[in-house]
C-alpha positions as CSV (number, residue, x, y, z in Angstrom):
1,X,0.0,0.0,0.0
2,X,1.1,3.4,-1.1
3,X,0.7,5.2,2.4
4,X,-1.7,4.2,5.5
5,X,-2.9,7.4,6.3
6,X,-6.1,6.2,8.2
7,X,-7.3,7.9,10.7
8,X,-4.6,10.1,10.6
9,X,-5.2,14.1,10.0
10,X,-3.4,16.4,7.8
11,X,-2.7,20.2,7.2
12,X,-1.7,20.9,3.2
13,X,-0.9,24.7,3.3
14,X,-1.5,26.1,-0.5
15,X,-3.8,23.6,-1.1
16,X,-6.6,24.8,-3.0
17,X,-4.7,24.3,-6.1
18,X,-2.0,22.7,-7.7
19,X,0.6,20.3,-6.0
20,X,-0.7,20.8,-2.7
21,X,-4.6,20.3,-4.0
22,X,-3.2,16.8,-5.3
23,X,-2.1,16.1,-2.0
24,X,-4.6,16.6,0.1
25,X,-6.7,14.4,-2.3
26,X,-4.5,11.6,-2.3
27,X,-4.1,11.8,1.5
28,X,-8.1,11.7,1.6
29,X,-8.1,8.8,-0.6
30,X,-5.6,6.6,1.8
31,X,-7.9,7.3,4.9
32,X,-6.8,10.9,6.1
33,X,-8.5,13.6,7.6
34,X,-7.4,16.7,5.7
35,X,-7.9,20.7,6.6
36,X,-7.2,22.5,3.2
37,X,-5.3,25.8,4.4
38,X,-5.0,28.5,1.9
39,X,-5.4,32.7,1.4
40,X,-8.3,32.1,-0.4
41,X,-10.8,30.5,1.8
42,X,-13.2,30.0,-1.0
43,X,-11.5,27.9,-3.1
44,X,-10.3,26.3,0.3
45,X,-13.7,25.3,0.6
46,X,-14.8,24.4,-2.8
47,X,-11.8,21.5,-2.4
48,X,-13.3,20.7,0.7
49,X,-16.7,19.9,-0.2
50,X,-14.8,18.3,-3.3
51,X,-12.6,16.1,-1.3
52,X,-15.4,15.0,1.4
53,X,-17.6,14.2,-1.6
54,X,-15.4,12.7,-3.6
55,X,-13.7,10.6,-0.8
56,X,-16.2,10.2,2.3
57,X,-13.7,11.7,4.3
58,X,-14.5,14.7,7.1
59,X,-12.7,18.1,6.0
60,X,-11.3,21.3,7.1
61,X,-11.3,24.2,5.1
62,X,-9.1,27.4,6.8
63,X,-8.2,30.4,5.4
64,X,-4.5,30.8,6.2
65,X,-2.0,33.7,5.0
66,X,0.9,31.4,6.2
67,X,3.2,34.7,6.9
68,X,0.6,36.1,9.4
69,X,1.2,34.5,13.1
70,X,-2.2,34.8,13.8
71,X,-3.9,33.3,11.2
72,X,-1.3,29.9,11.1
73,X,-2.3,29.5,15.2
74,X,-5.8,30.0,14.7
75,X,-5.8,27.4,11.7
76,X,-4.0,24.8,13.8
77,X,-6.2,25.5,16.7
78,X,-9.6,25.3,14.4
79,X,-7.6,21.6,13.4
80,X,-7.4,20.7,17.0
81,X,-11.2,21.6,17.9
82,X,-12.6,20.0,14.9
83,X,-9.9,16.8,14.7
84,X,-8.5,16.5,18.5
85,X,-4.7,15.9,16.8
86,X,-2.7,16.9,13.8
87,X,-0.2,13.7,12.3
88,X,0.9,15.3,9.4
89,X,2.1,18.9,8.3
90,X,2.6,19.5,4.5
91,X,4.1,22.9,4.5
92,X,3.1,23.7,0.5
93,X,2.5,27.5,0.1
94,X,5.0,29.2,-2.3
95,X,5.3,32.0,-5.3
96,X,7.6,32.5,-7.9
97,X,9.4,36.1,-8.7
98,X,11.4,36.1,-12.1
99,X,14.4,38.6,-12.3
100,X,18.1,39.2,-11.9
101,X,20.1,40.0,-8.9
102,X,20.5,43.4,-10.3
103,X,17.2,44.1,-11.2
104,X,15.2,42.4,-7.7
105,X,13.0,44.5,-5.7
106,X,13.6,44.2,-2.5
107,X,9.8,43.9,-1.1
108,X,9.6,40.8,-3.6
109,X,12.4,39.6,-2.7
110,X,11.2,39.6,1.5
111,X,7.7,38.7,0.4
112,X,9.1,35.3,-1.6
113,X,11.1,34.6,1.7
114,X,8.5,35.6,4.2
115,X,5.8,32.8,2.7
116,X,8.4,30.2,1.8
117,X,11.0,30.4,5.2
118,X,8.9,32.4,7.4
119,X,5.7,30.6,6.6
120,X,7.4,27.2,6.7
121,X,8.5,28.0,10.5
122,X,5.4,29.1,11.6
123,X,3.4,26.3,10.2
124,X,6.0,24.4,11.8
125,X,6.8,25.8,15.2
126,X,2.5,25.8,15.6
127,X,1.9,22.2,13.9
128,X,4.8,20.7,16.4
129,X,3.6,22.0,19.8
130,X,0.3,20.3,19.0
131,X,2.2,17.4,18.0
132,X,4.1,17.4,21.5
133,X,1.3,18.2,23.6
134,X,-0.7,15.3,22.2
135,X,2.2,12.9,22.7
136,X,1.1,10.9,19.2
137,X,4.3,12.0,17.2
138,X,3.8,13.7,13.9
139,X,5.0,14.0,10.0
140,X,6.2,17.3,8.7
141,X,6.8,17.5,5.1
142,X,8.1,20.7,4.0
143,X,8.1,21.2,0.0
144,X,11.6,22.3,-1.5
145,X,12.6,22.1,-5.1
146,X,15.2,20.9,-7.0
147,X,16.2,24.4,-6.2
148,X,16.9,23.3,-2.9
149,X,20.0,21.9,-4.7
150,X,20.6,24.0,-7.7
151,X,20.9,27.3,-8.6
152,X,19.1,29.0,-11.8
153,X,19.7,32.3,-13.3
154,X,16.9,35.0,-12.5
155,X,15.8,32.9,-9.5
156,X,17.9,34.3,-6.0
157,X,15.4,34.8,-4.0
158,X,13.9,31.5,-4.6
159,X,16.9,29.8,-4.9
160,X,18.4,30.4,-1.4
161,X,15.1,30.0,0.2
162,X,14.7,26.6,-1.2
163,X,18.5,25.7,-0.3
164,X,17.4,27.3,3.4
165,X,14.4,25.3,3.7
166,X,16.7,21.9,3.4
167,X,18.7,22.9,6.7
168,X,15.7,23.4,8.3
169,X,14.2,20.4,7.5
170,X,17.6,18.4,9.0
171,X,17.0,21.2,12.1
172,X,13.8,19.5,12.5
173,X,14.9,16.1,12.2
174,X,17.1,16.8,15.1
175,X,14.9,18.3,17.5
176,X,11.8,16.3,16.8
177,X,13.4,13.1,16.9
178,X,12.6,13.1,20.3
179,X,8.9,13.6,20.5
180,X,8.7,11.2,17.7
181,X,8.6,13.6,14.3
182,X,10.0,13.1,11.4
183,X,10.8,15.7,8.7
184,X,11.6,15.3,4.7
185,X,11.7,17.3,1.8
186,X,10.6,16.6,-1.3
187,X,12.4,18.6,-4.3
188,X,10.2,18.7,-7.3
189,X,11.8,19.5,-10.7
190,X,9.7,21.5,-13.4
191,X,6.0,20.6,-12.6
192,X,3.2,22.3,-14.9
193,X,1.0,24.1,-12.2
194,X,0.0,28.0,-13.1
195,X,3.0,29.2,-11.2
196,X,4.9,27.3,-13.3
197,X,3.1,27.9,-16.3
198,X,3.4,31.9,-15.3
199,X,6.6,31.4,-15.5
200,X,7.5,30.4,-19.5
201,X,6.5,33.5,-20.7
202,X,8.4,35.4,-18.0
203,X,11.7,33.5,-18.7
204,X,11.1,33.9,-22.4
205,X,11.4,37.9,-21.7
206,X,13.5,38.2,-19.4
207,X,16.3,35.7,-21.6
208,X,15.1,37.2,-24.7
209,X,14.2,33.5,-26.0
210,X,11.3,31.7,-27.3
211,X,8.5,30.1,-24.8
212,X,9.5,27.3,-26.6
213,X,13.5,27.3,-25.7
214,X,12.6,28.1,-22.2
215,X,10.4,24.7,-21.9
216,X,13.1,22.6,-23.7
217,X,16.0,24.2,-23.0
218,X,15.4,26.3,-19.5
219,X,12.8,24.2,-17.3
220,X,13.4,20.4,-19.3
221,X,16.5,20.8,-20.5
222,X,18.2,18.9,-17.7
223,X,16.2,16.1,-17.6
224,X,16.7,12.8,-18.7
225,X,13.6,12.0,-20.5
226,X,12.3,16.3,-21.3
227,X,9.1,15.2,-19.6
228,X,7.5,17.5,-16.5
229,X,6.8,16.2,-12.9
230,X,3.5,15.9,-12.3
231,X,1.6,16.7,-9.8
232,X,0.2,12.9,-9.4
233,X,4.1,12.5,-9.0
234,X,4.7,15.0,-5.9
235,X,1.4,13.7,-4.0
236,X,2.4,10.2,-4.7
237,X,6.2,10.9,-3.0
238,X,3.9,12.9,-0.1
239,X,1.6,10.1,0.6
240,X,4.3,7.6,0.6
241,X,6.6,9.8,3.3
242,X,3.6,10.5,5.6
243,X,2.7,6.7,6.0
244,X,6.4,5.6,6.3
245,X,5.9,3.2,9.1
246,X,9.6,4.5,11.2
247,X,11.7,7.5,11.2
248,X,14.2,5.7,9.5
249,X,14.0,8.8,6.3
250,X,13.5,11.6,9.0
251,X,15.7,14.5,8.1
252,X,15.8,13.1,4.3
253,X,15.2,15.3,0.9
254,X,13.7,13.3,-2.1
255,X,14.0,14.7,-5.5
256,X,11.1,14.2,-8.3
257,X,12.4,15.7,-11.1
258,X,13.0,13.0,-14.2
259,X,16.9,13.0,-13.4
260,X,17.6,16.9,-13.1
261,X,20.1,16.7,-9.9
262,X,20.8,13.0,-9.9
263,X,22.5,12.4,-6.4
Protein backbone atom coordinates (compact mmCIF):
# COMPACT_ATOMS: atom_id res chain seq x y z
CA UNK A 1 0.00 0.00 0.00
CA UNK A 2 1.07 3.43 -1.10
CA UNK A 3 0.70 5.23 2.43
CA UNK A 4 -1.73 4.18 5.49
CA UNK A 5 -2.90 7.37 6.34
CA UNK A 6 -6.07 6.25 8.19
CA UNK A 7 -7.30 7.88 10.70
CA UNK A 8 -4.59 10.10 10.61
CA UNK A 9 -5.18 14.11 10.00
CA UNK A 10 -3.41 16.43 7.78
CA UNK A 11 -2.72 20.17 7.18
CA UNK A 12 -1.74 20.87 3.25
CA UNK A 13 -0.92 24.67 3.31
CA UNK A 14 -1.46 26.06 -0.53
CA UNK A 15 -3.79 23.56 -1.05
CA UNK A 16 -6.61 24.84 -2.98
CA UNK A 17 -4.73 24.32 -6.09
CA UNK A 18 -2.04 22.69 -7.70
CA UNK A 19 0.62 20.27 -5.96
CA UNK A 20 -0.66 20.84 -2.71
CA UNK A 21 -4.64 20.27 -3.96
CA UNK A 22 -3.20 16.84 -5.34
CA UNK A 23 -2.06 16.05 -2.01
CA UNK A 24 -4.57 16.56 0.13
CA UNK A 25 -6.71 14.38 -2.33
CA UNK A 26 -4.48 11.55 -2.30
CA UNK A 27 -4.08 11.80 1.52
CA UNK A 28 -8.11 11.66 1.58
CA UNK A 29 -8.14 8.82 -0.60
CA UNK A 30 -5.60 6.62 1.85
CA UNK A 31 -7.91 7.27 4.92
CA UNK A 32 -6.85 10.94 6.14
CA UNK A 33 -8.52 13.64 7.60
CA UNK A 34 -7.43 16.72 5.66
CA UNK A 35 -7.86 20.66 6.62
CA UNK A 36 -7.22 22.50 3.24
CA UNK A 37 -5.26 25.84 4.37
CA UNK A 38 -4.97 28.50 1.86
CA UNK A 39 -5.36 32.73 1.45
CA UNK A 40 -8.29 32.11 -0.41
CA UNK A 41 -10.79 30.49 1.79
CA UNK A 42 -13.19 29.99 -1.01
CA UNK A 43 -11.46 27.92 -3.11
CA UNK A 44 -10.34 26.31 0.26
CA UNK A 45 -13.74 25.27 0.64
CA UNK A 46 -14.79 24.42 -2.75
CA UNK A 47 -11.79 21.52 -2.37
CA UNK A 48 -13.30 20.67 0.71
CA UNK A 49 -16.66 19.92 -0.24
CA UNK A 50 -14.83 18.28 -3.27
CA UNK A 51 -12.61 16.07 -1.31
CA UNK A 52 -15.39 15.02 1.37
CA UNK A 53 -17.63 14.17 -1.63
CA UNK A 54 -15.43 12.65 -3.59
CA UNK A 55 -13.72 10.56 -0.77
CA UNK A 56 -16.16 10.17 2.28
CA UNK A 57 -13.73 11.71 4.29
CA UNK A 58 -14.52 14.71 7.06
CA UNK A 59 -12.68 18.10 5.97
CA UNK A 60 -11.31 21.25 7.08
CA UNK A 61 -11.28 24.16 5.11
CA UNK A 62 -9.15 27.40 6.84
CA UNK A 63 -8.22 30.41 5.35
CA UNK A 64 -4.50 30.83 6.15
CA UNK A 65 -2.05 33.70 4.95
CA UNK A 66 0.93 31.37 6.20
CA UNK A 67 3.23 34.70 6.93
CA UNK A 68 0.62 36.06 9.40
CA UNK A 69 1.25 34.52 13.13
CA UNK A 70 -2.24 34.84 13.83
CA UNK A 71 -3.94 33.32 11.16
CA UNK A 72 -1.31 29.95 11.13
CA UNK A 73 -2.27 29.47 15.23
CA UNK A 74 -5.77 29.97 14.74
CA UNK A 75 -5.80 27.40 11.72
CA UNK A 76 -3.97 24.82 13.85
CA UNK A 77 -6.18 25.45 16.66
CA UNK A 78 -9.58 25.33 14.36
CA UNK A 79 -7.56 21.64 13.41
CA UNK A 80 -7.43 20.75 16.96
CA UNK A 81 -11.25 21.60 17.87
CA UNK A 82 -12.56 19.99 14.93
CA UNK A 83 -9.91 16.85 14.73
CA UNK A 84 -8.45 16.55 18.49
CA UNK A 85 -4.67 15.89 16.84
CA UNK A 86 -2.72 16.89 13.83
CA UNK A 87 -0.23 13.70 12.25
CA UNK A 88 0.90 15.33 9.37
CA UNK A 89 2.13 18.87 8.32
CA UNK A 90 2.58 19.55 4.49
CA UNK A 91 4.13 22.90 4.46
CA UNK A 92 3.10 23.74 0.48
CA UNK A 93 2.52 27.50 0.15
CA UNK A 94 4.97 29.20 -2.34
CA UNK A 95 5.31 32.05 -5.27
CA UNK A 96 7.64 32.52 -7.88
CA UNK A 97 9.35 36.09 -8.67
CA UNK A 98 11.44 36.09 -12.12
CA UNK A 99 14.39 38.57 -12.29
CA UNK A 100 18.08 39.21 -11.94
CA UNK A 101 20.05 40.01 -8.88
CA UNK A 102 20.46 43.42 -10.26
CA UNK A 103 17.21 44.12 -11.16
CA UNK A 104 15.17 42.36 -7.70
CA UNK A 105 12.98 44.47 -5.68
CA UNK A 106 13.64 44.23 -2.46
CA UNK A 107 9.83 43.94 -1.14
CA UNK A 108 9.58 40.81 -3.59
CA UNK A 109 12.42 39.65 -2.67
CA UNK A 110 11.23 39.62 1.46
CA UNK A 111 7.66 38.72 0.36
CA UNK A 112 9.09 35.35 -1.62
CA UNK A 113 11.11 34.65 1.67
CA UNK A 114 8.45 35.61 4.18
CA UNK A 115 5.79 32.80 2.72
CA UNK A 116 8.44 30.16 1.82
CA UNK A 117 11.01 30.42 5.23
CA UNK A 118 8.91 32.41 7.43
CA UNK A 119 5.71 30.56 6.63
CA UNK A 120 7.40 27.20 6.70
CA UNK A 121 8.47 27.97 10.49
CA UNK A 122 5.35 29.07 11.59
CA UNK A 123 3.41 26.35 10.23
CA UNK A 124 5.99 24.36 11.79
CA UNK A 125 6.76 25.84 15.21
CA UNK A 126 2.54 25.79 15.60
CA UNK A 127 1.87 22.23 13.89
CA UNK A 128 4.84 20.74 16.41
CA UNK A 129 3.59 22.03 19.84
CA UNK A 130 0.31 20.33 18.95
CA UNK A 131 2.16 17.38 17.99
CA UNK A 132 4.14 17.41 21.49
CA UNK A 133 1.34 18.16 23.56
CA UNK A 134 -0.72 15.29 22.19
CA UNK A 135 2.16 12.87 22.66
CA UNK A 136 1.12 10.94 19.16
CA UNK A 137 4.31 12.04 17.18
CA UNK A 138 3.85 13.67 13.92
CA UNK A 139 5.01 14.03 9.97
CA UNK A 140 6.21 17.26 8.71
CA UNK A 141 6.79 17.54 5.07
CA UNK A 142 8.07 20.74 4.02
CA UNK A 143 8.12 21.19 -0.03
CA UNK A 144 11.55 22.27 -1.45
CA UNK A 145 12.60 22.10 -5.07
CA UNK A 146 15.18 20.85 -6.99
CA UNK A 147 16.22 24.37 -6.18
CA UNK A 148 16.92 23.35 -2.92
CA UNK A 149 20.05 21.95 -4.71
CA UNK A 150 20.60 24.04 -7.71
CA UNK A 151 20.86 27.32 -8.63
CA UNK A 152 19.12 28.99 -11.77
CA UNK A 153 19.72 32.33 -13.31
CA UNK A 154 16.92 34.98 -12.54
CA UNK A 155 15.76 32.92 -9.51
CA UNK A 156 17.86 34.28 -6.04
CA UNK A 157 15.42 34.83 -3.96
CA UNK A 158 13.87 31.55 -4.60
CA UNK A 159 16.92 29.78 -4.87
CA UNK A 160 18.42 30.44 -1.41
CA UNK A 161 15.08 30.05 0.23
CA UNK A 162 14.67 26.64 -1.17
CA UNK A 163 18.55 25.65 -0.35
CA UNK A 164 17.44 27.27 3.38
CA UNK A 165 14.43 25.28 3.68
CA UNK A 166 16.70 21.91 3.40
CA UNK A 167 18.69 22.95 6.73
CA UNK A 168 15.70 23.43 8.30
CA UNK A 169 14.16 20.35 7.52
CA UNK A 170 17.56 18.40 8.97
CA UNK A 171 17.02 21.21 12.06
CA UNK A 172 13.83 19.52 12.55
CA UNK A 173 14.92 16.12 12.21
CA UNK A 174 17.12 16.81 15.05
CA UNK A 175 14.85 18.26 17.54
CA UNK A 176 11.76 16.35 16.80
CA UNK A 177 13.36 13.08 16.93
CA UNK A 178 12.64 13.07 20.30
CA UNK A 179 8.93 13.56 20.54
CA UNK A 180 8.65 11.21 17.73
CA UNK A 181 8.59 13.57 14.27
CA UNK A 182 9.99 13.07 11.37
CA UNK A 183 10.83 15.67 8.73
CA UNK A 184 11.64 15.26 4.69
CA UNK A 185 11.69 17.33 1.80
CA UNK A 186 10.60 16.64 -1.28
CA UNK A 187 12.43 18.60 -4.35
CA UNK A 188 10.17 18.73 -7.31
CA UNK A 189 11.77 19.52 -10.74
CA UNK A 190 9.69 21.49 -13.36
CA UNK A 191 6.01 20.57 -12.64
CA UNK A 192 3.24 22.34 -14.92
CA UNK A 193 0.96 24.10 -12.25
CA UNK A 194 -0.03 27.98 -13.07
CA UNK A 195 2.99 29.16 -11.16
CA UNK A 196 4.86 27.34 -13.33
CA UNK A 197 3.09 27.86 -16.33
CA UNK A 198 3.42 31.92 -15.28
CA UNK A 199 6.64 31.43 -15.48
CA UNK A 200 7.47 30.37 -19.48
CA UNK A 201 6.52 33.49 -20.74
CA UNK A 202 8.43 35.36 -18.05
CA UNK A 203 11.66 33.54 -18.69
CA UNK A 204 11.08 33.95 -22.39
CA UNK A 205 11.38 37.92 -21.68
CA UNK A 206 13.48 38.24 -19.41
CA UNK A 207 16.33 35.67 -21.56
CA UNK A 208 15.10 37.23 -24.70
CA UNK A 209 14.19 33.46 -25.99
CA UNK A 210 11.27 31.73 -27.31
CA UNK A 211 8.54 30.11 -24.79
CA UNK A 212 9.49 27.27 -26.63
CA UNK A 213 13.49 27.30 -25.69
CA UNK A 214 12.57 28.08 -22.16
CA UNK A 215 10.35 24.71 -21.86
CA UNK A 216 13.06 22.64 -23.69
CA UNK A 217 16.04 24.20 -22.95
CA UNK A 218 15.40 26.26 -19.54
CA UNK A 219 12.83 24.24 -17.35
CA UNK A 220 13.41 20.39 -19.33
CA UNK A 221 16.50 20.83 -20.52
CA UNK A 222 18.25 18.95 -17.68
CA UNK A 223 16.25 16.06 -17.57
CA UNK A 224 16.73 12.76 -18.67
CA UNK A 225 13.56 12.02 -20.45
CA UNK A 226 12.28 16.26 -21.27
CA UNK A 227 9.15 15.22 -19.60
CA UNK A 228 7.54 17.45 -16.48
CA UNK A 229 6.82 16.16 -12.86
CA UNK A 230 3.48 15.85 -12.32
CA UNK A 231 1.59 16.75 -9.80
CA UNK A 232 0.17 12.88 -9.40
CA UNK A 233 4.07 12.46 -9.03
CA UNK A 234 4.69 14.97 -5.86
CA UNK A 235 1.43 13.70 -4.04
CA UNK A 236 2.42 10.15 -4.74
CA UNK A 237 6.16 10.90 -3.02
CA UNK A 238 3.94 12.93 -0.11
CA UNK A 239 1.64 10.06 0.65
CA UNK A 240 4.27 7.61 0.62
CA UNK A 241 6.62 9.76 3.30
CA UNK A 242 3.56 10.54 5.60
CA UNK A 243 2.69 6.68 6.00
CA UNK A 244 6.43 5.57 6.29
CA UNK A 245 5.91 3.21 9.09
CA UNK A 246 9.65 4.48 11.22
CA UNK A 247 11.69 7.49 11.24
CA UNK A 248 14.20 5.74 9.46
CA UNK A 249 13.98 8.81 6.34
CA UNK A 250 13.54 11.62 8.96
CA UNK A 251 15.75 14.52 8.06
CA UNK A 252 15.81 13.12 4.26
CA UNK A 253 15.20 15.30 0.87
CA UNK A 254 13.72 13.35 -2.11
CA UNK A 255 14.04 14.74 -5.49
CA UNK A 256 11.09 14.16 -8.30
CA UNK A 257 12.37 15.69 -11.06
CA UNK A 258 12.97 13.03 -14.15
CA UNK A 259 16.87 12.96 -13.43
CA UNK A 260 17.58 16.92 -13.08
CA UNK A 261 20.15 16.73 -9.86
CA UNK A 262 20.79 12.96 -9.89
CA UNK A 263 22.46 12.41 -6.43
Amino acid sequence: MLGNLKGKVAIVTGSASGIGKRIAQMYAEHGAKVVIADLNLDAATMVANEIKKDFNQDTLAVAMDVTDEKQVNDGVDATIAQFGKIDILVSNAGIQTISPIVDFEFDKWKRLFDIHVHGAFLTTRACMKKMIEKGNGGRIIVMGSVHSFEASKNKAAYVTAKHGLLGFVRAIAKEGAEHNISSNLIGPGFVKTPLVEKQIPEQAKTLGITEDEVVKNIMLGETVDGEFTTTEDIASLATFLAGFETNALTGQSMIASHGWHIQ
